[in-house]
C-alpha positions as CSV (number, residue, x, y, z in Angstrom):
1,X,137.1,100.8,96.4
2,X,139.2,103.0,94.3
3,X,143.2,102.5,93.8
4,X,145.2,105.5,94.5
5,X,146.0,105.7,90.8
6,X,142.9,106.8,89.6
7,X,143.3,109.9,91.4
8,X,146.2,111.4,89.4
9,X,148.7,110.9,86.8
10,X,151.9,110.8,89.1
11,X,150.3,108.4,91.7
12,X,152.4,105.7,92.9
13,X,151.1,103.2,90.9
14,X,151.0,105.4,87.9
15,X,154.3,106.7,87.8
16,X,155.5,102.8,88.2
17,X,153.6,102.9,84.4
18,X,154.9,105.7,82.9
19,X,158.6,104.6,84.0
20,X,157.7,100.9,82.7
21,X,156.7,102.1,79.2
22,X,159.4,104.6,79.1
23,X,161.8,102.3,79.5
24,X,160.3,99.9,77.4
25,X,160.0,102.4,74.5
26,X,163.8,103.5,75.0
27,X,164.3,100.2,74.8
28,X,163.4,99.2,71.5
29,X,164.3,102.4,69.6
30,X,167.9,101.7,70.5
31,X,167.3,98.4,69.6
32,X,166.0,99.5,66.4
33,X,168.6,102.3,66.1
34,X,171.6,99.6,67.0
35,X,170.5,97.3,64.4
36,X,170.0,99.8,61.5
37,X,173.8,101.3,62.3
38,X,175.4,97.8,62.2
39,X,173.7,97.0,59.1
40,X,174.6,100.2,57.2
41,X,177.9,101.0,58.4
42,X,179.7,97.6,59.2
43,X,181.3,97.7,55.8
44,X,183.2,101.2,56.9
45,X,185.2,99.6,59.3
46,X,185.6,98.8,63.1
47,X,186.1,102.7,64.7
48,X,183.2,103.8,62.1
49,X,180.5,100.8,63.3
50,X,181.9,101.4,66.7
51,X,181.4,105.4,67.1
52,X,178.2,104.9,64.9
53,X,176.5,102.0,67.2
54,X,177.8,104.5,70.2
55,X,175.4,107.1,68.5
56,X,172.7,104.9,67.9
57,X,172.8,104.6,72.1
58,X,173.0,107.5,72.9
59,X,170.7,109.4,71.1
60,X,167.9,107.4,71.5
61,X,168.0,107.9,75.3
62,X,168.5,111.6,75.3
63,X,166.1,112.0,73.0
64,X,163.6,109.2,72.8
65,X,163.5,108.5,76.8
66,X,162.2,112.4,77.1
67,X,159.5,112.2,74.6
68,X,158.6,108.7,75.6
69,X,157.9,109.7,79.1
70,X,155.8,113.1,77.6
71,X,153.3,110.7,75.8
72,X,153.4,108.2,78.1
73,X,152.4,110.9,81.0
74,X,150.1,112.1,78.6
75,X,148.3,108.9,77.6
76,X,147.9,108.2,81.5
77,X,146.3,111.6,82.1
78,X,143.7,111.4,78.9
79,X,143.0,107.5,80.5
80,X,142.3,109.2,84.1
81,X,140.2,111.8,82.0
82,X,138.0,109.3,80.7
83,X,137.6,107.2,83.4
84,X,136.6,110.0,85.6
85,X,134.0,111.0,82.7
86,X,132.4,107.4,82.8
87,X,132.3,107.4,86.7
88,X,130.3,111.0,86.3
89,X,128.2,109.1,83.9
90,X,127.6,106.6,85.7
91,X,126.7,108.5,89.5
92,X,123.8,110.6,90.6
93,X,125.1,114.5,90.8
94,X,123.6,114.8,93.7
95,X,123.9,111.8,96.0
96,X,126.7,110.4,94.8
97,X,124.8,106.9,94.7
98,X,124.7,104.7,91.0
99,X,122.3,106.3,88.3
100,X,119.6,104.3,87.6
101,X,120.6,103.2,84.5
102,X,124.2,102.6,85.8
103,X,122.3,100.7,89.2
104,X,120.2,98.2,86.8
105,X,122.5,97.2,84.3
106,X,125.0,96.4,87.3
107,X,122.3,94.1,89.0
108,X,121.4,92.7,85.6
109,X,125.3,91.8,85.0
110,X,125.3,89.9,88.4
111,X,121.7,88.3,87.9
112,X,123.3,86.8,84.9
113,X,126.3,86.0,86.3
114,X,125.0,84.0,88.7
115,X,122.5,82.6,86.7
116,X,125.8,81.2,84.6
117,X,127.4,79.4,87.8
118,X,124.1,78.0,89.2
119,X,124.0,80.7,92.5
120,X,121.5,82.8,94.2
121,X,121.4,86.0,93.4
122,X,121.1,87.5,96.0
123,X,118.5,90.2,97.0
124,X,117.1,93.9,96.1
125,X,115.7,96.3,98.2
126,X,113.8,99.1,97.5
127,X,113.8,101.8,99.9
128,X,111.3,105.5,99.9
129,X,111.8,108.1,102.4
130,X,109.0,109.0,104.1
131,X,107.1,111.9,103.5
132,X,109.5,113.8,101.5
133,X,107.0,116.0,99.5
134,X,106.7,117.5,103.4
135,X,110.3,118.2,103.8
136,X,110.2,120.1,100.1
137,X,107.0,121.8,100.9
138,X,108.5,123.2,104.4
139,X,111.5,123.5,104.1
140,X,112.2,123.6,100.8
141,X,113.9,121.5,97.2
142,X,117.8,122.7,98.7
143,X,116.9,121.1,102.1
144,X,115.7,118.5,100.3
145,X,118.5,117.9,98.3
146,X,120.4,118.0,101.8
147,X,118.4,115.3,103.1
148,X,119.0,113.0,100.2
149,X,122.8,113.3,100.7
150,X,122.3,112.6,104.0
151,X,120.5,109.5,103.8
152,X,122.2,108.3,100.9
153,X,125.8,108.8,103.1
154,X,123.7,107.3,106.0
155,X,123.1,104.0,103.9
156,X,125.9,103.7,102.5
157,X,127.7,103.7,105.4
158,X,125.8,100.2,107.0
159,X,126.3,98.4,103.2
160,X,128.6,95.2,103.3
161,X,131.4,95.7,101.2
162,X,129.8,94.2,97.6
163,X,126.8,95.4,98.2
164,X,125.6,98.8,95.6
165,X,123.3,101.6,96.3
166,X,121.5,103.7,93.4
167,X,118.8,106.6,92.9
168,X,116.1,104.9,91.4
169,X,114.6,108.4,90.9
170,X,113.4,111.1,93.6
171,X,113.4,109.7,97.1
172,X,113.5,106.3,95.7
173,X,117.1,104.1,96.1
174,X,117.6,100.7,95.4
175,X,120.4,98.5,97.3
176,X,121.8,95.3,95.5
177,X,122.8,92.7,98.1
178,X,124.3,89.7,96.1
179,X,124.2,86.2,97.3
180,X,122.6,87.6,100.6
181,X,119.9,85.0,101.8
182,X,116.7,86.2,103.5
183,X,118.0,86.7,107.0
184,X,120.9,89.3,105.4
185,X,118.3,90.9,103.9
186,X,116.0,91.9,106.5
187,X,119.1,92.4,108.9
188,X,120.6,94.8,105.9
189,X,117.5,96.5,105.9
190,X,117.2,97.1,109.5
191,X,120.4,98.6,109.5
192,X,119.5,100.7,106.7
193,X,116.1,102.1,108.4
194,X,118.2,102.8,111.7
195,X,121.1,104.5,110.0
196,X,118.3,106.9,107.9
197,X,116.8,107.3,111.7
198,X,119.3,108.3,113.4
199,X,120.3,110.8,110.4
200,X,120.7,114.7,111.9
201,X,118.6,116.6,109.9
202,X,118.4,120.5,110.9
203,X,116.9,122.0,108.3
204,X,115.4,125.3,110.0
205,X,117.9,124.7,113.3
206,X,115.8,122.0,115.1
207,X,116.6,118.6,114.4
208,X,113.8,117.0,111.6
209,X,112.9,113.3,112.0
210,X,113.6,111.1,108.7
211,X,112.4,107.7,108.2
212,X,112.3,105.3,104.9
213,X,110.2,102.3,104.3
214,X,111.5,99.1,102.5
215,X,110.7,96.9,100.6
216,X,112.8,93.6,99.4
217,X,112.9,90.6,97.3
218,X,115.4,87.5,97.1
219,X,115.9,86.0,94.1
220,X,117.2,83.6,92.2
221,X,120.0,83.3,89.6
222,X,117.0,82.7,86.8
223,X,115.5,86.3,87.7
224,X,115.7,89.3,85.9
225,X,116.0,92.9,87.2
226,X,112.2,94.1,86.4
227,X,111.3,90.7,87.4
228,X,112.9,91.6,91.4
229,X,112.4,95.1,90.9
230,X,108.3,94.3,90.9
231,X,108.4,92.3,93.8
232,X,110.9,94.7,96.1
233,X,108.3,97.5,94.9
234,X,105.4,95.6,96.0
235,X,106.5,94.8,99.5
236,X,107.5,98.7,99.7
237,X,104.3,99.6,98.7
238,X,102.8,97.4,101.3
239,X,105.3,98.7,104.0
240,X,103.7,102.3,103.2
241,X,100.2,101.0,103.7
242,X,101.2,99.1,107.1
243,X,102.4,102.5,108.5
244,X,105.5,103.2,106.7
245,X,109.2,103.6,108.7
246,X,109.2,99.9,108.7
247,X,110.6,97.0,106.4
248,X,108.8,94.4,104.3
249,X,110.7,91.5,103.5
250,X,109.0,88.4,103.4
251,X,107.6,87.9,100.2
252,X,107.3,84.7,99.1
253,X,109.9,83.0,96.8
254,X,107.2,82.2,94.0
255,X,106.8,85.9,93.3
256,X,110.1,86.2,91.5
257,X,109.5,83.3,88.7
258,X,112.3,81.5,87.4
259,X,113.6,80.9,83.7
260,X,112.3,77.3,83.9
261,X,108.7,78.6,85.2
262,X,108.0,80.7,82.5
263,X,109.0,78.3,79.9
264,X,106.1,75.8,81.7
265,X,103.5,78.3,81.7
266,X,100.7,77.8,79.2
């Protein structure tokens, strides 16, 4: 979830900031300003340090609080700028959902977090829509395009909190589900496939079904993300074979190998 500062300079929060530095910048240049007039004029007497030091107030604040809160408001805005670039960066254009690139190297940085507090990882599912090249063919690519911002709203919308969704590429997503065991994943995935059935897709007027097969591995804190990738892909591809709008979930631990495995292979 976002805070509401990221959505604009003069948010709540973000106007508490540019207030805050303000102030603190006003602060020290009549700190700075008061110390440089005592220094210089002390020797002139009392009514010249006094009047002086009185300067050395003043004008800071009606002129240094003004420009402090211009760069301040400024800085915020070019920090709002570039945070909104690397979200673009980061999301599909179309879908909304994690790149690719974004998706992996998020899944990679909790593989290895976990790996460095001795937890499971969690678990990865793959998911297809069914058919799709149909729905392109018929329909056509913007109907297409429709669908895949359906289903990706659709999945998104039966995700636990922590858990990430991404466009893997086409009509392929991937959904990170960290330290779910292997009754959250297949009850995640359920959830997933009835959400994406139940999606109201009208492309010519006349409501279009839309189904996804899955596929998902668990893994463990040791695993990489091509390691669970492989696996998740390979139940997927098996879902497809058994009929397709359907999960496959139960692949066997050994299938994702661990750190200490490999190292004991010959």
């Amino acid at each position: 979830m976002r805070s509401s500062d990221s959505r604009g300079a003069f948010s709540i929060r973000g106007l508490a900031r540019v207030v805050a530095w303000t102030l603190s910048g006003t602060s020290v240049a009549v700190c700075i300003a008061v110390a440089y007039h005592w220094f210089v004029f002390r020797q002139f007497g009392d009514d010249v340090l006094r009047e002086s030091i009185s300067s050395a107030i003043v004008l800071p604040i009606v002129i240094g609080g003004p420009f402090f809160f211009y760069l301040n408001h400024k800085l915020r805005e070019l920090a709002i700028a570039n945070r909104r670039l690397r979200d673009l960066a980061s999301r599909d254009s179309l879908t909304g959902s994690l790149s690719r690139s974004a998706f992996s190297a998020l899944v990679e940085t909790r593989l290895e977090a976990a790996c460095a507090r001795n937890a499971p990882g969690g678990a990865l599912l793959v998911v297809d829509v069914d058919h799709f090249k149909v729905v392109n063919d018929r329909f056509g690519h913007d109907s297409g395009d429709e669908a895949l911002r359906l289903i990706s709203e659709a999945m998104a919308s039966v995700l636990r909190r922590d858990d990430v969704i991404g466009r893997l590429g086409g009509e392929e997503f991937g959904i990170h589900l960290p330290d779910a065991n292997g009754a959250v994943m297949a009850k995640v995935a359920e959830r997933v496939r009835m959400a994406v059935a139940c999606v109201d897709f009208r492309p010519d007027g006349r409501p279009h079904p839309i189904s996804v097969s899955i596929g998902g591995a668990i893994h463990d804190g040791q695993a990489n993300f091509p390691q669970v990738f492989r696996v998740a892909d390979q139940n997927l591809l098996l879902a497809k074979r058994e009929g397709r709008d359907r999960i496959r979930v139960n692949a066997p631990p050994r299938l994702v190998p661990s750190a200490a495995t490999l190292i004991d292979a010959p």
